[in-house]
KOLGU-4560 file (N, C-alpha, C; in nm, 3 decimals, padded with zeros to 5 digits):
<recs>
<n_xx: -06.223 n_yy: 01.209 n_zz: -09.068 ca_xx: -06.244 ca_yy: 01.326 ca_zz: -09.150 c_xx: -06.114 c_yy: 01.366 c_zz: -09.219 mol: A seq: 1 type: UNK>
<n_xx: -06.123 n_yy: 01.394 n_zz: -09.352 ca_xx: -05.993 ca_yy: 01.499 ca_zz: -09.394 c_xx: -05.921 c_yy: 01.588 c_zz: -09.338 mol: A seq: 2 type: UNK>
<n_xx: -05.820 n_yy: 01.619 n_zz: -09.346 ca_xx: -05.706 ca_yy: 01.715 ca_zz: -09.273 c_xx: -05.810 c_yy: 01.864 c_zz: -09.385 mol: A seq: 3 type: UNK>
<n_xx: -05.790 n_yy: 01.947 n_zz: -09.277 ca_xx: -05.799 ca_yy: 02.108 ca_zz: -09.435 c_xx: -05.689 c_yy: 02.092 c_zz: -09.489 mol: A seq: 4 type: UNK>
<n_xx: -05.709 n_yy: 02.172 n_zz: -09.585 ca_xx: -05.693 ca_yy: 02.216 ca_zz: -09.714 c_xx: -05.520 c_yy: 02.215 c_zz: -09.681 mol: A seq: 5 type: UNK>
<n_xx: -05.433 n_yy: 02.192 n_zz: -09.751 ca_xx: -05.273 ca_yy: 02.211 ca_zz: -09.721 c_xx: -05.245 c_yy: 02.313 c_zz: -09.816 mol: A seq: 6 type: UNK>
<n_xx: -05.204 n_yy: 02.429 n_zz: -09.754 ca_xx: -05.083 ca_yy: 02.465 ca_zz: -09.894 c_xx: -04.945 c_yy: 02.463 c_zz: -09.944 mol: A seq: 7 type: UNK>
<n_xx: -04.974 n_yy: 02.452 n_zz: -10.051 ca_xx: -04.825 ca_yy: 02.370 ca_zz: -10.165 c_xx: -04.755 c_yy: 02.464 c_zz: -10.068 mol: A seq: 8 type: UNK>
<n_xx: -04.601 n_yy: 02.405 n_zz: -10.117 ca_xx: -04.498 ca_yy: 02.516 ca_zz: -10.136 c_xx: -04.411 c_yy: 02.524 c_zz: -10.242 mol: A seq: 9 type: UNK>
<n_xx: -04.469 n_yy: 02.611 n_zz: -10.326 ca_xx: -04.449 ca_yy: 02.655 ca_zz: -10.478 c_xx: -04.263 c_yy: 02.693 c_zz: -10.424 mol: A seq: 10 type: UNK>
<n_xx: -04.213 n_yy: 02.685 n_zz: -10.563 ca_xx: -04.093 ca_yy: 02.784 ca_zz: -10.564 c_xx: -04.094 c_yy: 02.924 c_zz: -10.449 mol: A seq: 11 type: UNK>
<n_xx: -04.225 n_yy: 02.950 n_zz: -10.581 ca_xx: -04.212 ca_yy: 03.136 ca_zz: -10.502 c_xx: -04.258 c_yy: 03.194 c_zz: -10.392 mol: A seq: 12 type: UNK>
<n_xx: -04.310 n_yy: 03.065 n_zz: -10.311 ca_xx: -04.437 ca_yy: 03.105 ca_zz: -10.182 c_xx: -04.343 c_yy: 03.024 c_zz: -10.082 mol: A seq: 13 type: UNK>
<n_xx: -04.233 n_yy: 03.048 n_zz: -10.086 ca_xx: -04.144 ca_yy: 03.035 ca_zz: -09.973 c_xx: -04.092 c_yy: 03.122 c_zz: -09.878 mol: A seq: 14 type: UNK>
<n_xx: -04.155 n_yy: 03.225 n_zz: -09.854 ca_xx: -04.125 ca_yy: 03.366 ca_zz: -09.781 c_xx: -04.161 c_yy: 03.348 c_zz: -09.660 mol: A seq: 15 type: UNK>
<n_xx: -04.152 n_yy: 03.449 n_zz: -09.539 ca_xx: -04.154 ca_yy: 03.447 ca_zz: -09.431 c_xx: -04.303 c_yy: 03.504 c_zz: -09.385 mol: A seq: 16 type: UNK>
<n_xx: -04.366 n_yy: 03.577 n_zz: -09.450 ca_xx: -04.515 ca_yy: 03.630 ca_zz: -09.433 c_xx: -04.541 c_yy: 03.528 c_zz: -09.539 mol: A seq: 17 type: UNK>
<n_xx: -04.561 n_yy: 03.464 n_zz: -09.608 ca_xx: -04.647 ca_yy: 03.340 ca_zz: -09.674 c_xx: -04.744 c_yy: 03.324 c_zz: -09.587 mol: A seq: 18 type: UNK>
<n_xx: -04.699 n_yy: 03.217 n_zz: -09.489 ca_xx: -04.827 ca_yy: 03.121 ca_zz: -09.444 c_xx: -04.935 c_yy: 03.247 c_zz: -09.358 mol: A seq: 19 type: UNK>
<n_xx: -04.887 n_yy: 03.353 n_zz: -09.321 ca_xx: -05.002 ca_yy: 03.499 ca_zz: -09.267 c_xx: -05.056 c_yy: 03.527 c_zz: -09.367 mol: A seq: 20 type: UNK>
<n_xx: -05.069 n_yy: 03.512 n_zz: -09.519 ca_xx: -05.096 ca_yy: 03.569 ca_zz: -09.609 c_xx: -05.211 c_yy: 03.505 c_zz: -09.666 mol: A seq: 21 type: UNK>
<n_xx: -05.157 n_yy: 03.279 n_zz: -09.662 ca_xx: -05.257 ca_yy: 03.227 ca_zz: -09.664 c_xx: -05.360 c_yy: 03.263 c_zz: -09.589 mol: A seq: 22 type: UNK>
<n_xx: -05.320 n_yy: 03.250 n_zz: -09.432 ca_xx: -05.440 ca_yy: 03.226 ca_zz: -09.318 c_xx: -05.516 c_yy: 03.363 c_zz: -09.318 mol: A seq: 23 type: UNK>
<n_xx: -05.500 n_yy: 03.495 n_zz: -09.386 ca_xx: -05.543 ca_yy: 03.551 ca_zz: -09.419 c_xx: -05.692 c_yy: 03.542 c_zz: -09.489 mol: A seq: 24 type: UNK>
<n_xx: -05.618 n_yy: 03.496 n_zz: -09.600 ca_xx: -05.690 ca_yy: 03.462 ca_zz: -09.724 c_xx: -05.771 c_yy: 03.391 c_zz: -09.727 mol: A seq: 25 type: UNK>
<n_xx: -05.698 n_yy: 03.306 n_zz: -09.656 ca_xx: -05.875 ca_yy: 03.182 ca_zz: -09.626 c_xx: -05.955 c_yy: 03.211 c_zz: -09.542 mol: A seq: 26 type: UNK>
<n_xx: -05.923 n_yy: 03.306 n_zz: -09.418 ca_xx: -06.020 ca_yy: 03.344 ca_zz: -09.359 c_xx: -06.116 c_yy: 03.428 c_zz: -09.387 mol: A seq: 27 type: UNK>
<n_xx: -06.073 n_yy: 03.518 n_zz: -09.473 ca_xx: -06.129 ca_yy: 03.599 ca_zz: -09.558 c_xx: -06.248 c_yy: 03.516 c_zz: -09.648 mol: A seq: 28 type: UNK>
<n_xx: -06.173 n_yy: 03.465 n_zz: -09.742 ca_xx: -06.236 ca_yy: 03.341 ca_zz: -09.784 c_xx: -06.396 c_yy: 03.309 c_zz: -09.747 mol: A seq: 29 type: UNK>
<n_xx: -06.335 n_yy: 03.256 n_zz: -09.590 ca_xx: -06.430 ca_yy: 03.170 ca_zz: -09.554 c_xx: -06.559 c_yy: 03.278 c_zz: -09.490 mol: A seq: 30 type: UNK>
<n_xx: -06.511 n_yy: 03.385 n_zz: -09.437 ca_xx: -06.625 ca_yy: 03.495 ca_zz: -09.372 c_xx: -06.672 c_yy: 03.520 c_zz: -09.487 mol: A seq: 31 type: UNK>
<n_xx: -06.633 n_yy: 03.564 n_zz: -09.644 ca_xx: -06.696 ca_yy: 03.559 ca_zz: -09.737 c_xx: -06.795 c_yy: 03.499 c_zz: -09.756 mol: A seq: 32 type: UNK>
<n_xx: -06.780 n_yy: 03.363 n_zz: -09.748 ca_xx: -06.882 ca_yy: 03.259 ca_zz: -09.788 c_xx: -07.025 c_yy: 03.249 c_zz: -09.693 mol: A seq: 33 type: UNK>
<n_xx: -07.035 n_yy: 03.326 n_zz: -09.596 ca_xx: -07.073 ca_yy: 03.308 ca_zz: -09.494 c_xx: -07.123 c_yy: 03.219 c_zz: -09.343 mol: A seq: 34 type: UNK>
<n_xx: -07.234 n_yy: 03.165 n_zz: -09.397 ca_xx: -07.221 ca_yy: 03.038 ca_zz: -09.256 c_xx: -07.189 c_yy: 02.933 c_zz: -09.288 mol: A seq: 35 type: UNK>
<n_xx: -07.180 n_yy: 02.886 n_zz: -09.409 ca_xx: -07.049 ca_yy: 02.713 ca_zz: -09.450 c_xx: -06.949 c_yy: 02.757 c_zz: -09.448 mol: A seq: 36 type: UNK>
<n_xx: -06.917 n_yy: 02.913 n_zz: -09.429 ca_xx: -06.751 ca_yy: 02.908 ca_zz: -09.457 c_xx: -06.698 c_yy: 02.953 c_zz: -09.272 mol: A seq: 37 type: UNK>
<n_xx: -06.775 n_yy: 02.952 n_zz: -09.210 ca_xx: -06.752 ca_yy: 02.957 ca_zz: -09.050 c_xx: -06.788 c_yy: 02.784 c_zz: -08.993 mol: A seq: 38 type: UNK>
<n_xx: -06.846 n_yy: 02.755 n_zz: -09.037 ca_xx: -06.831 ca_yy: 02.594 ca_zz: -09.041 c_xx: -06.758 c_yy: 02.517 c_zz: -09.091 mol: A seq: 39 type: UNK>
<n_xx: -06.687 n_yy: 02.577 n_zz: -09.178 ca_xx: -06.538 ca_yy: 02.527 ca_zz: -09.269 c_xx: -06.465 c_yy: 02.539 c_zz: -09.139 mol: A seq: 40 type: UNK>
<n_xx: -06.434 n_yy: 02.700 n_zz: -09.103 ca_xx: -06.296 ca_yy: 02.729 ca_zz: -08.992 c_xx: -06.309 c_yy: 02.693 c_zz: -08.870 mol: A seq: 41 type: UNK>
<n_xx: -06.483 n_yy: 02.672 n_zz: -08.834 ca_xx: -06.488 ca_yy: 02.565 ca_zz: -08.735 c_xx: -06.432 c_yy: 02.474 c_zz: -08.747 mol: A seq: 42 type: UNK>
<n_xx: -06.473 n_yy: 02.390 n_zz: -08.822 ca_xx: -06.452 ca_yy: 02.197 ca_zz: -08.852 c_xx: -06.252 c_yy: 02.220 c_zz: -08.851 mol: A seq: 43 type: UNK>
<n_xx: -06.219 n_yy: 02.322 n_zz: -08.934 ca_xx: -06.086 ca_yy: 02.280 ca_zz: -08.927 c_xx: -06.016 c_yy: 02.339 c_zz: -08.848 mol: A seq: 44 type: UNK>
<n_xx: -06.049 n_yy: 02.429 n_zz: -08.730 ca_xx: -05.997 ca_yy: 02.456 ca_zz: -08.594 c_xx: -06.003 c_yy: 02.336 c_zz: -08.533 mol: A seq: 45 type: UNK>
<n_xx: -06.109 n_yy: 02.234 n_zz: -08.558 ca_xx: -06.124 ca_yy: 02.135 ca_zz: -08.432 c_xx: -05.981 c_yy: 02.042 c_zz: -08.461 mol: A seq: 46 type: UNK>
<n_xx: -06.027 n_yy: 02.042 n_zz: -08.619 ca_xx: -05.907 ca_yy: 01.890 ca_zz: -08.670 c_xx: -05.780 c_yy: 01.962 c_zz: -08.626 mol: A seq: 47 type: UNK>
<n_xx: -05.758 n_yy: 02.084 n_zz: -08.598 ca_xx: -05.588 ca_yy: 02.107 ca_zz: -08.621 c_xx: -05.592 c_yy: 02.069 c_zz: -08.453 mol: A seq: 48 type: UNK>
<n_xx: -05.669 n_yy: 02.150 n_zz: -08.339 ca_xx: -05.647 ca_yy: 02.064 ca_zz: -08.220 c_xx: -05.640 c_yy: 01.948 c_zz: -08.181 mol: A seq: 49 type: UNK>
<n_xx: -05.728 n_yy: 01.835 n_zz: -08.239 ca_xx: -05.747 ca_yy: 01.686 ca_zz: -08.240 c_xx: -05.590 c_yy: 01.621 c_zz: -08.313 mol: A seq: 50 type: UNK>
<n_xx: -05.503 n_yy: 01.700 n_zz: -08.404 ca_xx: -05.420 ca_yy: 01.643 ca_zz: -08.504 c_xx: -05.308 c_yy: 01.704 c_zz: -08.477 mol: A seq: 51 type: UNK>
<n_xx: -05.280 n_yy: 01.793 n_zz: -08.352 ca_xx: -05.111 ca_yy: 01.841 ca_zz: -08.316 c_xx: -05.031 c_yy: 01.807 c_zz: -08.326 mol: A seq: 52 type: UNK>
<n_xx: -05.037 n_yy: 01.685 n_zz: -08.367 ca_xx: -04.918 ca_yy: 01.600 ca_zz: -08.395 c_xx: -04.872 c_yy: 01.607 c_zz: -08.557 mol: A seq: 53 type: UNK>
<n_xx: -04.937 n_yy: 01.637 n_zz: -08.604 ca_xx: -04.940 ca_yy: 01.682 ca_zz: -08.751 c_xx: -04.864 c_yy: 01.760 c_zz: -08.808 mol: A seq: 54 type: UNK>
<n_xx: -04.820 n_yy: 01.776 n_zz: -08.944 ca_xx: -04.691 ca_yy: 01.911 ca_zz: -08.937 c_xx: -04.778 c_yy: 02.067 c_zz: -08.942 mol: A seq: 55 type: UNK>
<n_xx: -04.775 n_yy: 02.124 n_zz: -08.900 ca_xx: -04.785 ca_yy: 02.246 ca_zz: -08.937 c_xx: -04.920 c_yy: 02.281 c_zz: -08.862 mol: A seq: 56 type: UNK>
<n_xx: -05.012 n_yy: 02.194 n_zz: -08.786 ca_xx: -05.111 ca_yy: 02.200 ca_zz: -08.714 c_xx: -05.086 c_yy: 02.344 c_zz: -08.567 mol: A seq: 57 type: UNK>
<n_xx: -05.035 n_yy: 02.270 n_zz: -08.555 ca_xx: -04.958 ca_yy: 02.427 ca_zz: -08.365 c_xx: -04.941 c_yy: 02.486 c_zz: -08.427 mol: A seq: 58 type: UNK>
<n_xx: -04.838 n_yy: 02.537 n_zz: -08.546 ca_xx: -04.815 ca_yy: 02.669 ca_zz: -08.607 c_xx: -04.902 c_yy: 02.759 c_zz: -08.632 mol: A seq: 59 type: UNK>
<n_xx: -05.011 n_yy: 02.705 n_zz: -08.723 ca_xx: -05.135 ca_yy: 02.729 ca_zz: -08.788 c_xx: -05.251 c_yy: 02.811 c_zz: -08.664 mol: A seq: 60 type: UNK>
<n_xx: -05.230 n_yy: 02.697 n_zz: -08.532 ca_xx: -05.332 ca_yy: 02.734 ca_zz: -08.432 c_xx: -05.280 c_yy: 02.893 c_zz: -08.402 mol: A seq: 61 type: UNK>
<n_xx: -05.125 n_yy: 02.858 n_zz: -08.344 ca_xx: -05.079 ca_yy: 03.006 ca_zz: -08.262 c_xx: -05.101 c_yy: 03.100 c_zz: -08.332 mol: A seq: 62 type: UNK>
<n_xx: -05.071 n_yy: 03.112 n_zz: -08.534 ca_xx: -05.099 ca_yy: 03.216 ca_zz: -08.594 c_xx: -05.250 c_yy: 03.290 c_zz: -08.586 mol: A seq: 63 type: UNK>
<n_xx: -05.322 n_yy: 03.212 n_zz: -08.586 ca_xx: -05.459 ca_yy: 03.200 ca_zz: -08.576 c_xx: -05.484 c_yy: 03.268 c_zz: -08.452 mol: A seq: 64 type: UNK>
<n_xx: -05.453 n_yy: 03.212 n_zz: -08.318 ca_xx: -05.442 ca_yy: 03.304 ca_zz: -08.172 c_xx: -05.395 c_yy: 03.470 c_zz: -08.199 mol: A seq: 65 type: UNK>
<n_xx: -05.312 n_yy: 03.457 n_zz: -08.298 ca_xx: -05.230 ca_yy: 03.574 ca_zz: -08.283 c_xx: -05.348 c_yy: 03.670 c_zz: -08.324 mol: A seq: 66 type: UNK>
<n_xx: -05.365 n_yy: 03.592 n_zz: -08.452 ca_xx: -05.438 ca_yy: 03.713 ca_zz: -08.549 c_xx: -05.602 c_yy: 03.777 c_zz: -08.446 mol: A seq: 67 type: UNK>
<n_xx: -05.685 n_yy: 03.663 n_zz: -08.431 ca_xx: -05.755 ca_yy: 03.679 ca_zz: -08.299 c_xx: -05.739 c_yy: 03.818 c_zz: -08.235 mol: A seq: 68 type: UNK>
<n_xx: -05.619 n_yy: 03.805 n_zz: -08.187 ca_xx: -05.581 ca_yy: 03.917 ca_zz: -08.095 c_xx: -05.533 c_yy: 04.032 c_zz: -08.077 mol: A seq: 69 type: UNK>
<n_xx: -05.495 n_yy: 04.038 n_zz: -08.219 ca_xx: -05.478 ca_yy: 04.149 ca_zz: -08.265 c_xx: -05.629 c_yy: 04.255 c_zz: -08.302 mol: A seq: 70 type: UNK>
<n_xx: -05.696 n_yy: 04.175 n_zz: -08.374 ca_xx: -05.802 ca_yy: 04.207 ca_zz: -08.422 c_xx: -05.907 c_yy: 04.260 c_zz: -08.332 mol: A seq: 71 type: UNK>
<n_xx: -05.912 n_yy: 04.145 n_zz: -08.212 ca_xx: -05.923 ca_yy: 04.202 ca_zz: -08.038 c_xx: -05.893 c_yy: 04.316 c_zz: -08.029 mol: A seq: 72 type: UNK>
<n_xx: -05.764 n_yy: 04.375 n_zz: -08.033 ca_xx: -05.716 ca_yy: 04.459 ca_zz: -07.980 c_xx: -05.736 c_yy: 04.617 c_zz: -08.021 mol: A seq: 73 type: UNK>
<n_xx: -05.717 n_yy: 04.540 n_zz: -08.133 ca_xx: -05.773 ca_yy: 04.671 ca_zz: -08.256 c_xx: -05.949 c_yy: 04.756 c_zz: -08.275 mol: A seq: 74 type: UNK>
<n_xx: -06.024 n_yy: 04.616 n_zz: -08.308 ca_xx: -06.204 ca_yy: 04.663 ca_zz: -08.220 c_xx: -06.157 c_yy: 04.754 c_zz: -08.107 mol: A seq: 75 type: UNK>
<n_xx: -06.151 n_yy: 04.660 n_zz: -08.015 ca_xx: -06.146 ca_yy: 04.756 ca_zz: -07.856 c_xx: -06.074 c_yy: 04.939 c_zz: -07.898 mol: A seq: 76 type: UNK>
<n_xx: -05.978 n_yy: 04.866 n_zz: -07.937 ca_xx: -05.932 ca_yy: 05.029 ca_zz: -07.947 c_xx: -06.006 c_yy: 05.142 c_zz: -07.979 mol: A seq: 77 type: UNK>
<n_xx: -06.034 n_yy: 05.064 n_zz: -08.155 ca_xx: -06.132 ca_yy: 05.182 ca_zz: -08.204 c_xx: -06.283 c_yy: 05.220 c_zz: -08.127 mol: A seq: 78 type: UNK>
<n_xx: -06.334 n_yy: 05.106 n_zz: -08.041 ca_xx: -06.427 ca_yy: 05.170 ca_zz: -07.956 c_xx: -06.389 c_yy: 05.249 c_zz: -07.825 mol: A seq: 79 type: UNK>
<n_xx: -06.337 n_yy: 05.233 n_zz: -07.804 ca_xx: -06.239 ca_yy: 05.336 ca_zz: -07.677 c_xx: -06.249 c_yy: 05.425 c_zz: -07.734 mol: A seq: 80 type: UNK>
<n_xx: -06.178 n_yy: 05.450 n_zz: -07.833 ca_xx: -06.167 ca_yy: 05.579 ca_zz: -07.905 c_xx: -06.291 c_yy: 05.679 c_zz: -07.912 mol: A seq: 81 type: UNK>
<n_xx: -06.373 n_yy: 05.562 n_zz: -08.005 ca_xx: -06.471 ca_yy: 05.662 ca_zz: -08.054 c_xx: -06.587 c_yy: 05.679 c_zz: -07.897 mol: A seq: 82 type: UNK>
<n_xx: -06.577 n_yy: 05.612 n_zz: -07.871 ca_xx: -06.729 ca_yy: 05.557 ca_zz: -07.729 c_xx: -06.700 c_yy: 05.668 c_zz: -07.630 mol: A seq: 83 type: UNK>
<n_xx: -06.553 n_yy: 05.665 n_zz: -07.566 ca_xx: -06.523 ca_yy: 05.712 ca_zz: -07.524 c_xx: -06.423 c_yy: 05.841 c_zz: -07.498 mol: A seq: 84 type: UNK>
<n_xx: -06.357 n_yy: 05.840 n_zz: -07.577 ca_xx: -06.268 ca_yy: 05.968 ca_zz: -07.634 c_xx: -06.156 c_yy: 05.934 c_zz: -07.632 mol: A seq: 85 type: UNK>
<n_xx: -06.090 n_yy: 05.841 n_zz: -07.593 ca_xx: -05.974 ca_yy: 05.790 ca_zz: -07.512 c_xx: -05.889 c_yy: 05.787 c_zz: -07.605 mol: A seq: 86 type: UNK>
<n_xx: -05.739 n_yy: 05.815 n_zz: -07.579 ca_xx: -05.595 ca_yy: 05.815 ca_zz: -07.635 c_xx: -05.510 c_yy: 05.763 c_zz: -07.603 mol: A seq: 87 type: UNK>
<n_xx: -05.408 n_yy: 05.694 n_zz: -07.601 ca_xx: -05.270 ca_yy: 05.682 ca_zz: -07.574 c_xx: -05.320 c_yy: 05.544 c_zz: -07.464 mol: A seq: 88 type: UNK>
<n_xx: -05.293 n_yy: 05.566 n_zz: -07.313 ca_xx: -05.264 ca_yy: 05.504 ca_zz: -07.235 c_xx: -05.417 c_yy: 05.482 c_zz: -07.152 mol: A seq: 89 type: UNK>
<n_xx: -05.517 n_yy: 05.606 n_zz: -07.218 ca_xx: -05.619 ca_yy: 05.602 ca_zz: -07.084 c_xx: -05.703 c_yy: 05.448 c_zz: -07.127 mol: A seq: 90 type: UNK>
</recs>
């Protein structure tokens, strides 16, 4: 199977939030599209685990973990919040 999609690195898309900006974007992207585009980030979650050896494959995954978990973190919160009343530490 094909590797996904690579992105260039233009002159100007050499910054330090770049590649969060892509994986953003394509995820966005892809929930857009709806169920081919969760079968897109399927298929190319699998290849980046199967292909670690690859450049930029682990990077891609951990950002991906990160974002996950944030997003985790953030749901939960706002249902704590609202479900339950909860603030700060409770």
């Amino acid at each position: 199977t094909a590797p996904p999609l690579v992105r260039g690195q233009a002159a100007g898309d050499a910054g330090l939030l770049s590649p969060w900006k892509h994986d953003l974007a394509y995820l966005s992207g892809n929930l857009q599209a709806g169920l081919p585009g969760l079968e897109r980030e399927i298929h190319d979650t699998i290849w980046k685990v199967e292909h670690l050896d690859h450049r930029g494959a682990a990077s891609d995954l951990l950002r991906g973990l990160i974002i996950v978990a944030v997003v985790y973190f953030c749901v939960g919160s706002a249902y704590k919040h609202h479900a339950l009343g909860a603030q700060g530490l409770d």
